[in-house]
C-alpha positions in Angstrom: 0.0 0.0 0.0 1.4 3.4 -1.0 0.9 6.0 2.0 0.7 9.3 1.8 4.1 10.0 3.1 5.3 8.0 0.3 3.2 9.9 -2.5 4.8 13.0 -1.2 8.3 12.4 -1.8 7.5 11.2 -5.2 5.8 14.7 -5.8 8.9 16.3 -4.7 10.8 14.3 -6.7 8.7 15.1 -9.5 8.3 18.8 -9.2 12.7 18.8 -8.6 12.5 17.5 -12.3 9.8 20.0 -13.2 11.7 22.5 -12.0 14.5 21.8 -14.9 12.2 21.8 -17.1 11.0 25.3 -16.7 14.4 26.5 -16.2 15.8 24.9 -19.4 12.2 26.3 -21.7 12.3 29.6 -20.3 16.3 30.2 -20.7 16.7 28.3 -23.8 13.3 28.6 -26.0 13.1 32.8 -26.8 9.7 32.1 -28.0 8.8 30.7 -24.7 10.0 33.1 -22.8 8.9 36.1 -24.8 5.4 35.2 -24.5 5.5 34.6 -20.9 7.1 38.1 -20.6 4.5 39.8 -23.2 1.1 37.9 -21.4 2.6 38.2 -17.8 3.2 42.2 -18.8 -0.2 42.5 -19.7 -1.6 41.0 -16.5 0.4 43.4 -14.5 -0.7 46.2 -16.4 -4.3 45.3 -16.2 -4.0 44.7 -12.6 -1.7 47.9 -11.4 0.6 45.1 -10.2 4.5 45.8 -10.7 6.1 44.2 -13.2 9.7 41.8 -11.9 11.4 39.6 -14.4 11.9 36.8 -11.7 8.1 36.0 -11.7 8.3 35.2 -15.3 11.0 32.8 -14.4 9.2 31.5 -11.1 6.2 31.3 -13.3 8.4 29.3 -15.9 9.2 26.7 -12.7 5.7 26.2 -11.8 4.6 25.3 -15.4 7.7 22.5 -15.2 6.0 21.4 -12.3 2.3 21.1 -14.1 4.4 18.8 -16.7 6.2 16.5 -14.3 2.8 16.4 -12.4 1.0 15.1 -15.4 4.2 12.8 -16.1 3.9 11.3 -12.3 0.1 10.7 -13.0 1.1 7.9 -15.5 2.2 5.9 -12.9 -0.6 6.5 -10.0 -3.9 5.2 -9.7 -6.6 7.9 -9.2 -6.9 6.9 -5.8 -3.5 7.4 -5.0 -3.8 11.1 -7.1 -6.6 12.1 -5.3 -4.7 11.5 -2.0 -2.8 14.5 -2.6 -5.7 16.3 -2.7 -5.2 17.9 1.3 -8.1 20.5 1.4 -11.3 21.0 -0.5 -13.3 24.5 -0.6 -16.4 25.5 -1.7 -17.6 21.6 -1.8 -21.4 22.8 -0.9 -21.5 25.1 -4.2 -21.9 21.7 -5.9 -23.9 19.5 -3.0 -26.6 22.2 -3.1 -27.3 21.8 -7.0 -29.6 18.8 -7.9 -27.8 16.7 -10.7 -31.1 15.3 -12.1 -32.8 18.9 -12.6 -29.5 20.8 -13.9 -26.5 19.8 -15.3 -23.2 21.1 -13.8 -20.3 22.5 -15.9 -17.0 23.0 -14.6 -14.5 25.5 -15.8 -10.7 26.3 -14.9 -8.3 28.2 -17.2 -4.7 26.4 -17.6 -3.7 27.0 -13.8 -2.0 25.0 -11.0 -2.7 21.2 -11.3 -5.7 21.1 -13.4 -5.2 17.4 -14.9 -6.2 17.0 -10.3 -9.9 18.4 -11.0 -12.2 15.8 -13.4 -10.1 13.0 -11.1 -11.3 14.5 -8.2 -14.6 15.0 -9.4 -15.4 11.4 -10.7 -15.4 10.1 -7.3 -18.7 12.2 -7.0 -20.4 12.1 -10.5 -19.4 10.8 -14.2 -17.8 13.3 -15.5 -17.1 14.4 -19.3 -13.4 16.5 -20.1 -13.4 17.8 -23.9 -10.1 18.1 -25.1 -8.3 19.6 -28.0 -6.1 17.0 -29.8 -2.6 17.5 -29.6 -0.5 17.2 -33.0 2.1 15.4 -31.0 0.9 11.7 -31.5 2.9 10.4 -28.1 1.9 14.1 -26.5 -1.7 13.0 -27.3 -1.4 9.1 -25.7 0.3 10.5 -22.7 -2.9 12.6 -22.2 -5.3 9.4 -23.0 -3.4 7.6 -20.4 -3.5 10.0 -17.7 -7.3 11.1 -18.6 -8.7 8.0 -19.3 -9.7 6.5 -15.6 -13.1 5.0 -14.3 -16.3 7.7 -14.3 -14.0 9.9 -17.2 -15.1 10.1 -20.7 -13.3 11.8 -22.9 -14.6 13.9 -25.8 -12.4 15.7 -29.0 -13.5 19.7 -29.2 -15.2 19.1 -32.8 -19.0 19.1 -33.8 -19.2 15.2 -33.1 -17.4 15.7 -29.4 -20.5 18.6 -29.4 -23.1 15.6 -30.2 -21.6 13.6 -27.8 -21.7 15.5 -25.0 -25.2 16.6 -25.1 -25.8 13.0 -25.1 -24.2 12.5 -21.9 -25.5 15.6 -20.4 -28.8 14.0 -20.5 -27.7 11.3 -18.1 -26.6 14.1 -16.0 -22.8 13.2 -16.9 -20.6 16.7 -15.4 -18.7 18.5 -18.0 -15.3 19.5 -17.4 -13.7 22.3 -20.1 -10.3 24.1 -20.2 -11.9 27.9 -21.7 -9.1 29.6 -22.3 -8.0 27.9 -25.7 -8.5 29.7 -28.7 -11.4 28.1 -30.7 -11.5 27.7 -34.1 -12.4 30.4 -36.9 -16.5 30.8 -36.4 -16.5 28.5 -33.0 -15.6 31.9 -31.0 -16.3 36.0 -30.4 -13.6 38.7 -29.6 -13.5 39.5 -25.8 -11.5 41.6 -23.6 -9.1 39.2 -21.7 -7.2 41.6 -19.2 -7.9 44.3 -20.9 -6.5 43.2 -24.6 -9.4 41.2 -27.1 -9.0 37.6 -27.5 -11.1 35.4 -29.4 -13.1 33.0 -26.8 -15.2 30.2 -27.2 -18.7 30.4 -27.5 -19.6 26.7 -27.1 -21.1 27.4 -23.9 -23.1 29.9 -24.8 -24.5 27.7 -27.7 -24.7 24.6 -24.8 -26.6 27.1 -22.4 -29.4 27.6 -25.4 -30.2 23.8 -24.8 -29.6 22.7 -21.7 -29.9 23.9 -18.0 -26.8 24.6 -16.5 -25.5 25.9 -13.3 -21.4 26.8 -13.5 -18.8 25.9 -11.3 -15.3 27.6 -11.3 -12.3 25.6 -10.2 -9.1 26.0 -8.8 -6.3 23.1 -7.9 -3.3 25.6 -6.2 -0.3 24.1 -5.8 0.7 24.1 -1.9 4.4 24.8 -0.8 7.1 22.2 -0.3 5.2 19.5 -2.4 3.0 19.4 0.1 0.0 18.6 -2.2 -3.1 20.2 -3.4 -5.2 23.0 -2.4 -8.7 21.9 -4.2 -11.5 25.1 -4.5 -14.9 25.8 -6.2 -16.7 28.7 -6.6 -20.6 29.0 -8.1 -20.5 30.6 -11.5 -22.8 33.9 -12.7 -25.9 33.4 -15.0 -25.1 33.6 -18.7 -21.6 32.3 -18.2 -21.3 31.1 -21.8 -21.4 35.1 -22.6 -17.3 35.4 -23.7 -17.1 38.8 -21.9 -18.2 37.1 -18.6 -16.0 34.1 -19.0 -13.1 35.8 -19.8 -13.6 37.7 -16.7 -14.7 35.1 -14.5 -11.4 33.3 -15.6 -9.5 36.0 -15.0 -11.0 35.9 -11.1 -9.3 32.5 -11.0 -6.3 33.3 -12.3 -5.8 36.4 -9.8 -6.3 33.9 -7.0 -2.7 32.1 -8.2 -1.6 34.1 -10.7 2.3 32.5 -10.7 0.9 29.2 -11.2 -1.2 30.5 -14.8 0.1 29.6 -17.7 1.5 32.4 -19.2 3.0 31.4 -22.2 0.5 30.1 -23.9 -0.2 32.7 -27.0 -3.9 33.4 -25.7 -3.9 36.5 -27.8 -3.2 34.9 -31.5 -5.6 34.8 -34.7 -7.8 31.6 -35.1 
């Protein structure tokens, strides 16, 4: 039996790995580190926040960490993932909704230990993730491998992933979505995203026109030391499939941990 102690140790282990690997993107890939420079800028402008160089590379160390995580979850069972979990917040924001009457969308932007949430919630409810395939081929079985557990379907971000999840919706499956992706040419609307227009999904505007929803924002922090993970949940607006309101309620999110976002990813770019 793997204890907790144990699971621990091989997080640290982990992130000491991660941490190489955001050193050795940020100081070797320019492109990299130029748009985790340009996006981070932009949040600090946004938020009257003062700009330090050093974030961008501590920012660089925690998104090493997010890939060694996701490299460690190869090897665990979700019960042993879910282990890590050491607190869980906001918990009655989904107790008090009735899964028969609504279904229950989860959102989180590319922050902390994401790949931790749909785990976490299939030991509630089924749960649906839709995903965007990666061009990589062994990028994209890696991902199967780590998403693919008991009470997880996986769905592609096309028109027949669309069919298929309004199909499971109706046997009150959750839905779990990564918004902050750029969508495809016609699948989106230009929105302010700290302050500078990028084009957002509207898919759940267009799932909100046939099916109830309530919407449930989500946050896995990172805790200190490799200590673990810091679980949170926090009851959407109405007419969160509106891009402007997304973008802002993701925004909300990523305040709450802003060095553990994913800054480099080239949120502003043409579909």
């Amino acid at each position: 039996m793997v204890t907790i102690s144990i699971l621990r140790i091989l997080l640290a282990l982990f992130h000491s790995i991660g941490i190489f690997f955001g050193l050795f993107a940020y100081f070797l890939s320019a492109n990299y580190r130029n748009k985790t420079i340009d996006n981070y800028k932009l949040f600090c402008i946004s938020e009257s926040v003062k700009f330090k160089y050093t974030d961008c590379i501590l920012n660089s160390i925690e998104v090493g960490k997010t890939i060694s995580e996701q490299l460690l979850f190869l090897f665990l069972t979700k019960k042993m993932i879910t282990k890590l979990i050491r607190t869980v917040k906001g918990i009655e924001s989904i107790e008090n909704i009735n899964f028969r009457k609504k279904n229950i969308i989860f959102i989180t932007p590319h922050i902390g230990c994401f790949e931790i949430i749909p785990l976490y919630l299939s030991t509630i409810n089924p749960i649906c993730v839709m995903y965007k395939k990666s061009k990589i081929k062994i990028v994209e079985l890696l991902f199967k491998k780590i998403r693919v557990r008991s009470n997880i379907e996986t769905i592609p971000a096309n028109f027949h992933g669309l069919k298929k999840l309004l199909k499971l919706l109706k046997t009150n499956y959750f839905f779990g979505l990564l918004p902050d992706q750029v969508p495809k040419a016609g699948e989106g609307e230009w929105a302010p995203f700290f302050k500078k227009q990028a084009y957002t999904m509207n898919l759940l505007k267009k799932i909100n026109e046939k099916k109830n929803c309530e919407y449930i924002l989500c946050l896995a922090k990172r805790l200190k030391f490799s200590s673990g993970f810091e679980l949170s949940f926090y009851k959407g607006v109405e007419n969160q499939g509106e891009p402007k309101i997304l973008n802002t309620e993701i925004e909300n999110i990523i305040k709450k941990a802003p060095s553990q976002y994913l800054w480099s990813y080239n949120r502003y770019k043409n579909p």
